[in-house]
C-alpha positions in Angstrom: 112.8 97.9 81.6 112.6 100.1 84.4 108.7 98.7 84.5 110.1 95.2 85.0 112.2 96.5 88.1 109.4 97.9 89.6 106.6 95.1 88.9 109.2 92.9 90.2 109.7 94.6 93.2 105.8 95.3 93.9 104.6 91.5 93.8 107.8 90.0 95.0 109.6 92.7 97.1 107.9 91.5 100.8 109.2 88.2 100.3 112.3 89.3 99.4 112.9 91.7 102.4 111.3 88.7 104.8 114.3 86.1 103.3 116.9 88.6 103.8 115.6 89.6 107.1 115.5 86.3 108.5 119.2 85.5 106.0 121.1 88.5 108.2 118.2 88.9 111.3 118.4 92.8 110.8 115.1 94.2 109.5 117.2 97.7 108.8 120.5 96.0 107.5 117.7 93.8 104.8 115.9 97.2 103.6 119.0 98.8 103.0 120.3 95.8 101.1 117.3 95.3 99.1 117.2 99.4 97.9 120.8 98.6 97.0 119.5 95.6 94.6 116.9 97.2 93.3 119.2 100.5 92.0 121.4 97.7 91.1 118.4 96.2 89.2 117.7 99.5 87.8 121.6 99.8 86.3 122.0 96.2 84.9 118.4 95.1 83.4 118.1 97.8 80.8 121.6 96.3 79.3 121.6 92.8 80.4 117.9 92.4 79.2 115.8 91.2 82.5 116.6 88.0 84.2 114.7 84.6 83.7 114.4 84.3 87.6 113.8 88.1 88.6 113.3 87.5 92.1 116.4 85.0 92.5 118.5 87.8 91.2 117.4 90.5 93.5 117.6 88.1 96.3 121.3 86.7 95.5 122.2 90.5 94.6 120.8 92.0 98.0 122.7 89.3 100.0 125.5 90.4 98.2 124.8 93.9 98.8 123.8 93.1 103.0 128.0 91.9 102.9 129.0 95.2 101.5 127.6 96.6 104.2 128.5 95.0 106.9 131.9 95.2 105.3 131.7 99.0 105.1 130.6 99.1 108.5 132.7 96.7 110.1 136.0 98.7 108.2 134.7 102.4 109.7 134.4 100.7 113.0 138.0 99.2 112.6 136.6 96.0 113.3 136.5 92.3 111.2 133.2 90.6 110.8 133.2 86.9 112.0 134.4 85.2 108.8 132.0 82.5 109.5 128.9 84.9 109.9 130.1 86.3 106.5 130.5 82.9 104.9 127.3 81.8 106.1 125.2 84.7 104.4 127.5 84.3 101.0 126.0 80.8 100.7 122.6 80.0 98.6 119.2 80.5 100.2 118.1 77.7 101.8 115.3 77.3 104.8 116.3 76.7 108.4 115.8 73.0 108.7 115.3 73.1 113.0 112.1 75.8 112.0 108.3 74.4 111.8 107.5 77.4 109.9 109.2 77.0 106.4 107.9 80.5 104.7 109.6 83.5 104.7 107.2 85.9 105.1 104.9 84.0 107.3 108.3 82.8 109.7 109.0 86.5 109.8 105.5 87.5 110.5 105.6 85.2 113.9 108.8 87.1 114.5 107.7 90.3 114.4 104.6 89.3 116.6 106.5 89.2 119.9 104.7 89.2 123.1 106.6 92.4 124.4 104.7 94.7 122.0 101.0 95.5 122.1 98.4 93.5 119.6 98.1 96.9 117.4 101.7 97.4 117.2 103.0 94.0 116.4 100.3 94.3 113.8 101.3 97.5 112.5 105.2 97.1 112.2 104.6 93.1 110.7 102.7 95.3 107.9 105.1 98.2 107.5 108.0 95.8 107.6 107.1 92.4 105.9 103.7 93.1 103.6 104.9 96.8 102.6 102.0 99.0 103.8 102.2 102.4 104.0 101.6 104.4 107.4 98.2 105.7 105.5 97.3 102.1 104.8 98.1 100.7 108.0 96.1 103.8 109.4 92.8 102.6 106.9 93.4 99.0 107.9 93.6 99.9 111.5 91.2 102.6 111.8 93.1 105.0 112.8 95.2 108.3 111.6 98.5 108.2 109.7 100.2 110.3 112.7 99.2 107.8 115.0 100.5 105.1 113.4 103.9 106.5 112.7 104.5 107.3 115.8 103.5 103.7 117.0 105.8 102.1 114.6 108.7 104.4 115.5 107.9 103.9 119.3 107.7 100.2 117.8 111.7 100.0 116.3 113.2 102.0 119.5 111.8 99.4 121.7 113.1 96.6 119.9 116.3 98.2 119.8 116.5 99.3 123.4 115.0 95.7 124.8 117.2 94.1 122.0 114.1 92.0 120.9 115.5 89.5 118.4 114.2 88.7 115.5 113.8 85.3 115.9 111.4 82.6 115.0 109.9 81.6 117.7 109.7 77.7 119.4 106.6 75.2 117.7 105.6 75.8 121.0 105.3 79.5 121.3 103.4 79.4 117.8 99.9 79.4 119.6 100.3 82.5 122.1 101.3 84.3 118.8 98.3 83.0 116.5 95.7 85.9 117.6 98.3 88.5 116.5 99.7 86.7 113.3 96.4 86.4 112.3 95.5 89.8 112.8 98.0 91.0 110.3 97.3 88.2 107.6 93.7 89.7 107.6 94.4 93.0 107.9 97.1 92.7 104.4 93.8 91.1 102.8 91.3 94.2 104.3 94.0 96.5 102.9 93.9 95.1 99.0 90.0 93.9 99.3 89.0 97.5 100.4 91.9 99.9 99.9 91.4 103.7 101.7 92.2 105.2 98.3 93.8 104.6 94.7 93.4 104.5 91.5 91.6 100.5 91.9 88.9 99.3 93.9 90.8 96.2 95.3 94.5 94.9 95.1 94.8 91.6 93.2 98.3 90.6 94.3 97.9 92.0 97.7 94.5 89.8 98.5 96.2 86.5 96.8 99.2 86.9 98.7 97.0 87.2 102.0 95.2 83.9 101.1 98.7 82.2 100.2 99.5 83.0 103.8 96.5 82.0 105.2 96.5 78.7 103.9 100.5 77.8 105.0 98.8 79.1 108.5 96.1 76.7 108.6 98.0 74.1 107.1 100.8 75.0 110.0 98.2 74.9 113.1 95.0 72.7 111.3 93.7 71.8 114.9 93.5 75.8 115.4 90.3 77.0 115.0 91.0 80.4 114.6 93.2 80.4 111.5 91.1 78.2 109.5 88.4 80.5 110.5 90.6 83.5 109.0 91.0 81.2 105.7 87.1 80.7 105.9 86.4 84.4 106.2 88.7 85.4 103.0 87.8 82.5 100.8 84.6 83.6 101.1 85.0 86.8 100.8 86.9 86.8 97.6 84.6 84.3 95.8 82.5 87.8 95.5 85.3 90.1 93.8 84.4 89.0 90.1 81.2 90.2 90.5 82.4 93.6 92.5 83.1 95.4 89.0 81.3 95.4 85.9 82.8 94.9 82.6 83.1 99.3 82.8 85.2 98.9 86.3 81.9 100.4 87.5 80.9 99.4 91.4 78.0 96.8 91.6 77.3 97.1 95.1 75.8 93.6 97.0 72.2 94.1 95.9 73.2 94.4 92.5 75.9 91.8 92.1 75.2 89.0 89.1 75.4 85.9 91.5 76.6 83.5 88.9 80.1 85.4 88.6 80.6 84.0 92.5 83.2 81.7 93.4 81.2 78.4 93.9 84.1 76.5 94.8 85.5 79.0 96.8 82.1 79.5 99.0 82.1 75.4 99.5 85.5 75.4 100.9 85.1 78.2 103.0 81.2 77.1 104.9 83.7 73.7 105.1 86.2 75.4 106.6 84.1 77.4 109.2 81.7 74.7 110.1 84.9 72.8 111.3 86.4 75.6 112.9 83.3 76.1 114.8 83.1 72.5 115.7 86.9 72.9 117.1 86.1 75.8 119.2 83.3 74.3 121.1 80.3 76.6 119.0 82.2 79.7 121.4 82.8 81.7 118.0 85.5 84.4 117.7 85.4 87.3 115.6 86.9 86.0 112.7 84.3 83.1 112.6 81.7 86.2 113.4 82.5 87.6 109.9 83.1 84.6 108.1 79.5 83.4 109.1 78.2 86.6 108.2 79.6 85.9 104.7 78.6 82.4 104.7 74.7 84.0 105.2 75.3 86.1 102.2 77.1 83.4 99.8 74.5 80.8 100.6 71.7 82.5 99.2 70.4 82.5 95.8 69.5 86.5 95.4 69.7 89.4 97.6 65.8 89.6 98.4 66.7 85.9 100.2 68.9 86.9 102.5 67.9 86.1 106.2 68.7 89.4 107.8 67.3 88.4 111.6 70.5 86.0 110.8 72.9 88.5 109.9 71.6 91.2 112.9 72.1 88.0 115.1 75.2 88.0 113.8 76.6 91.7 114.1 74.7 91.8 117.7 77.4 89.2 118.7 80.1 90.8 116.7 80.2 94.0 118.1 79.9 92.9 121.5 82.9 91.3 121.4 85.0 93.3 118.8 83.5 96.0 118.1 84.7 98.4 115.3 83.5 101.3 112.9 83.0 99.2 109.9 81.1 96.6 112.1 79.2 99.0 113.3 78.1 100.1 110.2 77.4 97.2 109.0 75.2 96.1 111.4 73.0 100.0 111.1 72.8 98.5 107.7 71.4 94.7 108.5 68.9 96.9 110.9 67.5 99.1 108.4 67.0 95.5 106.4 65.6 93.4 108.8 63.5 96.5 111.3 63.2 99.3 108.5 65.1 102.3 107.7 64.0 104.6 110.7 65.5 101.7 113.5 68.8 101.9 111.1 69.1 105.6 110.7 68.5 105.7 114.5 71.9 103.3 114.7 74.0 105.1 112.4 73.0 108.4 114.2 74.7 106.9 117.4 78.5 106.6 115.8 80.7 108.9 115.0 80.4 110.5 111.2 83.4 109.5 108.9 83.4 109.3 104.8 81.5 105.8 104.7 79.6 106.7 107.6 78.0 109.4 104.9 77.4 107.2 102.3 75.9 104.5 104.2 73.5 107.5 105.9 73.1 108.8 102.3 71.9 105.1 101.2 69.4 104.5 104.1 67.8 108.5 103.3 67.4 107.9 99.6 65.5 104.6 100.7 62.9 107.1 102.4 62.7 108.9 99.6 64.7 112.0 101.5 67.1 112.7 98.3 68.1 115.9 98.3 69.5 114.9 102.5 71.2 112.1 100.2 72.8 114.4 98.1 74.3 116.6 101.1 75.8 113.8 103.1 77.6 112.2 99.5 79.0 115.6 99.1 80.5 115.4 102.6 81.2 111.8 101.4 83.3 112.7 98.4 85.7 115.2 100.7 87.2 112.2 102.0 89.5 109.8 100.8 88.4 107.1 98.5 89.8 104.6 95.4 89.1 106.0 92.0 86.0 103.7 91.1 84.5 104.8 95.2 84.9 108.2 93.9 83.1 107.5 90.9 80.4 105.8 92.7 79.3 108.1 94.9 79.6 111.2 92.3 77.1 109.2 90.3 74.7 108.4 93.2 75.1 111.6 94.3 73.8 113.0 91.1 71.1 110.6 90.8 69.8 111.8 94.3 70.0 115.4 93.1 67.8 114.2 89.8 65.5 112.5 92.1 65.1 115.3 94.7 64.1 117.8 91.8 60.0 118.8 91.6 58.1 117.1 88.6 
């Protein structure tokens, strides 16, 4: 029972907050309204049995538990609520009919994306607060440490409190100017479950799915926007390749390996239609997101891995870094150099970035291709310090021991 509570609360619990939030429009009031239901959860569903509608009782039973508060509150303050305010959240959930965006989540998304607050922050609180991240995942997603970004999200809060920044949907209008930063965090929740920092799984199921739910109200929101149809592009495409990221062992098959036929084909024809007319909207001037999704579109359109057109793909990166340039593009592209020019011009690349715990596998990769093994072996072992997902782990340990086999004398 108590399994139920918490299954409940880890597919469902975002949405949850993100209709309270926007029911009582205080982020703080909704989380401690929705711990509330879930200890009430917790009390009642091991005697009651759990309910047919799990989430509608959490959701009725936190609004119940947000007037409580206020109740509390309003009674140590000596003070009376407006009855109306208090009538208003008693009633049944219902959307705000005057609002263009009818989603919870994705409404409170474009609230927490104000314009006051810098791209990374607005991205980093919209993930803490509406998709449930961690610090340490925003940090992965991000690229940055877990300090940082706890200090950013508290710096985050005390600036909404002191500007008092509503949380309020924003005007159709106003939708637009908030587009690059609402679709920032509706690929950075996929990034986190597609390639977690650590774990016991290589990739989040409900987490990706929930991304691509979003991305989809998004486009369907703003279809004449190029740039969300591109971010629907760019994960369709991307998670027509997950079947074939496992074996039937939860072994890693990594992309050269991969059984082709396990691919998405639907998913792959939607997406190349989806960026073909999102490049056609944007005048051919292509944006990162298009960047990657083309990139994908180069791999998914390919029979076998010997076919891929790697001048394409450098192409590609050369245009993606230059205008958003990040570790994991970067490595990337060292990668689609050692394809297209050899190993030595993508060694040469790698050497030029800073060293992190996929930097030394990727390195490790490119040395074993030169036959350097026992090099490969040293810079897994600095791999395997860092943090990683369970099946990662495993990955590298194996290919770490192969090298070691391989650098021994006959």
């Amino acid at each position: 029972m108590y399994d139920a509570v918490a299954e409940t609360i880890r597919v469902e619990g975002t949405r949850i907050l993100a209709t309270l939030i926007r029911t009582v429009g205080d982020v703080q009031l909704a989380e401690d309204a929705v711990q509330e239901a879930t200890l009430a959860a917790l009390g009642a569903w091991p005697v009651t049995g759990v309910p047919p509608e799990p989430r509608a009782w959490l959701t009725v039973t936190a609004r119940r538990k947000a007037i409580d508060i206020i109740r509390r509150e309003q009674a140590r303050r000596g003070k009376e609520r407006d009855g109306l305010e208090l009538m208003e959240l008693s009633q049944s959930d219902g959307i705000v009919p005057d609002s263009v965006v009818q989603d919870d989540l994705l409404r409170l998304i474009f609230t927490c994306c104000h314009p006051a607050l810098s791209p990374p922050t607005r991205i980093a609180l919209a993930l803490r607060t509406l998709c449930g991240l961690s610090p340490a995942q925003i940090a992965g997603v991000l690229l940055t440490t877990e300090v940082a970004t706890t200090k950013r999200l508290t710096r985050a809060r005390q600036k909404i409190a002191a500007a008092r920044i509503p949380y309020r949907v924003p005007a159709e209008d106003e939708l637009p100017a908030r587009l690059p930063a609402v679709c920032g965090v509706i690929h950075s929740l996929y990034t986190s479950g597609h390639a977690p920092v650590e774990g016991q799984t290589a990739y989040d199921v409900d987490g990706c799915t929930e991304a691509i739910r979003l991305a989809e109200l998004l486009h369907e929101l703003l279809p004449e926007q190029p740039m969300p149809t591109a971010v629907l592009a760019l994960l369709l495409l991307t998670e027509a390749r997950r079947p074939a990221r496992l074996d039937d062992d939860g072994e890693v098959v990594t992309l050269d390996r991969q059984d082709r036929t396990r691919w998405d084909a639907t998913a792959i024809s939607r997406g190349i239609a989806l960026l073909n007319d999102s490049l056609l909207r944007s005048g051919q001037q292509a944006d990162a997101y298009q960047l990657q999704a083309a990139i994908a579109a180069e791999h998914a359109r390919v029979p076998s891995y010997a076919a891929t057109d790697w001048r394409e793909i450098v192409r590609l990166y050369d245009l993606l870094v230059s205008i958003a340039p990040s570790t994991s593009a970067h490595l990337a592209h060292a990668v689609a150099i050692a394809e297209a020019d050899g190993t030595a011009s993508g060694l040469a690349l790698l050497d030029e970035l800073p060293p992190s715990p996929r930097w030394h596998a990727v390195r490790a990769e490119l040395l074993a291709r030169d036959h350097r093994y026992a090099e490969a072996a040293a810079e897994l072992t600095q791999a395997l310090a860092g943090p990683a997902t369970d099946p990662e782990h495993a990955h590298r340990e194996h290919r770490r021991r192969v090298f070691l086999s391989q650098a021994q004398p006959d």
